[in-house]
C-alpha positions in Angstrom: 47.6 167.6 -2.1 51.1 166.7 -1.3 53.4 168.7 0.6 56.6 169.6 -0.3 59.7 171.8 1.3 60.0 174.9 -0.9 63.5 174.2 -1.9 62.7 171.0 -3.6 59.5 172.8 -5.3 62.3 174.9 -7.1 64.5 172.4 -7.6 62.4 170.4 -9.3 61.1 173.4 -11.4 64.3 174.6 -12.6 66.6 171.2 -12.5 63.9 169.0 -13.7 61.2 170.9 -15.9 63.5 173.3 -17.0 61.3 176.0 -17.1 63.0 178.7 -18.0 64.1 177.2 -21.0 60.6 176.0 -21.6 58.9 179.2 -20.9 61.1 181.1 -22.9 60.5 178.9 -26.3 57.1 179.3 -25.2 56.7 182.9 -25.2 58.8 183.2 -28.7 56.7 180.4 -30.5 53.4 182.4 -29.1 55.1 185.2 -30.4 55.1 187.5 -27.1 59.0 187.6 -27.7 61.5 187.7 -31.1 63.2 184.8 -31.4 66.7 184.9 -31.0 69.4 185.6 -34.1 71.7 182.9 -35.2 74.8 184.4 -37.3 75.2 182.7 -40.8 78.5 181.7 -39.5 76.9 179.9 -35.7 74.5 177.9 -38.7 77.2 177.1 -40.8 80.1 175.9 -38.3 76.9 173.8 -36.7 76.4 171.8 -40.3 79.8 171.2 -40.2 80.3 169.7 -37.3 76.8 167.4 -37.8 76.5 167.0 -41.9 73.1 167.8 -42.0 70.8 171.0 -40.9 68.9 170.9 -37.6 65.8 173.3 -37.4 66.3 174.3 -33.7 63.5 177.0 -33.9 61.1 177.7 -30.7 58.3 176.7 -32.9 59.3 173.8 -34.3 60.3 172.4 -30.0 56.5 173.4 -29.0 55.3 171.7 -32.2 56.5 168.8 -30.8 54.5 169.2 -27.9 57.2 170.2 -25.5 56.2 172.4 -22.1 56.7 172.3 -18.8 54.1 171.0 -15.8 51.6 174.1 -14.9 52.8 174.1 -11.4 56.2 174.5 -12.5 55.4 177.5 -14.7 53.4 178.9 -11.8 56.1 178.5 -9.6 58.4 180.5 -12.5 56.5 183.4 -12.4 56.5 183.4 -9.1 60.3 183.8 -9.0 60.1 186.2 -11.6 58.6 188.5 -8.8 61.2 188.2 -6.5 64.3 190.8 -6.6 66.9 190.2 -8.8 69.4 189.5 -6.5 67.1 186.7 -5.5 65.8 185.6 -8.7 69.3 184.7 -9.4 70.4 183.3 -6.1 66.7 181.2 -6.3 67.1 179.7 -10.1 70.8 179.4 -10.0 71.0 177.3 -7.0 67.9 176.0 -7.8 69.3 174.3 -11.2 72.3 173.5 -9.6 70.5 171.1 -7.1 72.7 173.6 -4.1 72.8 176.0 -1.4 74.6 179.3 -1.0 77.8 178.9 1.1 77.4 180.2 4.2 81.0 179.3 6.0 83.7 181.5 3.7 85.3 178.4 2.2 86.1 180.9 -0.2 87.6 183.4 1.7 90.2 180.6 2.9 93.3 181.2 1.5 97.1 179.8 2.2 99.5 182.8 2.6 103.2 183.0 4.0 103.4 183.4 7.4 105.6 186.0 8.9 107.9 186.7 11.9 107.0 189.8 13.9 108.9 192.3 11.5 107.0 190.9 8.4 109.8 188.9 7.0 108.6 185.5 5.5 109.1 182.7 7.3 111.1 179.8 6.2 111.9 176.5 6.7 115.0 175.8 6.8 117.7 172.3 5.9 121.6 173.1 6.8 120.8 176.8 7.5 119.0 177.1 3.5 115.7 177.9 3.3 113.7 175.1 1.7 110.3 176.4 1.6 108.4 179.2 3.4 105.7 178.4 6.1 102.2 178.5 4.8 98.8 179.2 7.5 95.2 179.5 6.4 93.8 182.7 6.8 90.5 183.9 6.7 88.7 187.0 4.9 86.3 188.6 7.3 84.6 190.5 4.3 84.1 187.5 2.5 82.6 185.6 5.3 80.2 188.6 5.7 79.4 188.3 2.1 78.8 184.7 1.8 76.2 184.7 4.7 74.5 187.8 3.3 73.7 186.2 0.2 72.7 182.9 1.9 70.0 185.2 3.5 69.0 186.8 0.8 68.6 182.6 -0.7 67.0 182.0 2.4 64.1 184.6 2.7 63.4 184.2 -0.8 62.1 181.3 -0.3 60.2 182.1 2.4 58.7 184.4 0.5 58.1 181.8 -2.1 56.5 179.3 -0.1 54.0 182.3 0.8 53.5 183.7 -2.1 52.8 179.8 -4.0 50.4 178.4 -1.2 47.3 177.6 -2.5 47.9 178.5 -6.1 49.7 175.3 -7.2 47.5 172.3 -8.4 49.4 169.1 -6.9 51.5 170.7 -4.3 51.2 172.6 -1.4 54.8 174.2 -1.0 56.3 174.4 2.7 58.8 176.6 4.1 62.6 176.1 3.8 63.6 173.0 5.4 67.0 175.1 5.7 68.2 176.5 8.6 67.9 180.3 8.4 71.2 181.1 10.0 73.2 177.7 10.2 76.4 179.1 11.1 74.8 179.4 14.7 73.8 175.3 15.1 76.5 173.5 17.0 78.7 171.9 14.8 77.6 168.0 14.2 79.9 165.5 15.5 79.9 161.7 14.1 80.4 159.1 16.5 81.4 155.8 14.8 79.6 153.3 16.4 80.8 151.2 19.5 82.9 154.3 20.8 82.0 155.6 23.9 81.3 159.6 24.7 83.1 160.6 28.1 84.2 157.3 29.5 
């Protein structure tokens, strides 16, 4: 059995097999769901656009002997059990090949900065102001926010990898390779090569 890191299990899953896409066409083709409406207008501005009519049903995909890997759909119903904060932290970064920021690049923002009485600060050419003075600031909040959800990313995983050992037929799923809380590593510093470190 090979082993793999839990984030690349889902990865693979959702980026690769697609299977939540699959296992919905599935279910509607098996009839466990309806399938879903197309307005007469959706089918008619689609013929116009191709000149011809293109039977897109969920029966007609399975027919042709589309599904996804059994692992894969294992591994989907596993997700499926998670919260659903989680389940969409889990498959959306999971299709998107990514991992929940952590550092609040979001929360930077350029604002004007300001003298001690509030008044914008500006740069000045012959006594007019030219432009106003710009500093990156920070949203605490938002910081905060964006490490909460990457440990909510995180433990579902965990959970994952848990909940999926032993049950999958080719792979045996390992914990996240991630770091659990990265903003507490020392930052990584590149040394191009031939420098010298505290000559």
């Amino acid at each position: 059995m090979v082993k793999e890191d839990i984030e690349g299990l889902v990865e693979w899953a959702y980026r690769v097999q697609c299977v939540d896409r699959m296992a919905g066409l599935m279910s509607v083709a098996s009839g466990r769901t309806a399938p879903r409406m197309r307005s007469n207008t959706d089918m008619m501005v689609a013929f116009a656009a191709l000149g011809v009519r293109v039977d897109s049903s969920p029966g007609y995909v399975t027919a042709m002997g589309a599904t996804a890997q059994d692992d894969a759909l294992v591994i989907h119903d596993a997700v499926l059990q998670l919260p659903a904060e989680a389940v969409a932290l889990v498959v959306g970064h999971g299709k998107g090949g990514s991992r929940p920021p952590w550092h609040g690049v979001e929360a930077e923002a350029l604002v004007a900065d300001t003298d001690r009485k509030g008044r914008v600060r500006m740069l000045r050419d012959n006594c007019r102001p030219v432009a106003c003075l710009l500093r990156h600031r920070i949203d605490p909040a938002l910081v905060m926010f964006s490490r909460a959800q990457y440990g909510v990313w995180w433990e579902a995983l965990a959970a994952l990898a848990d909940e999926l050992h032993g049950k999958l037929e080719t792979i045996d799923p390992l914990p996240p390779s991630a770091p659990r809380e990265p903003w507490f590593l020392p930052p990584l510093v590149y040394v191009e090569e031939g420098m010298q470190i505290g000559a």
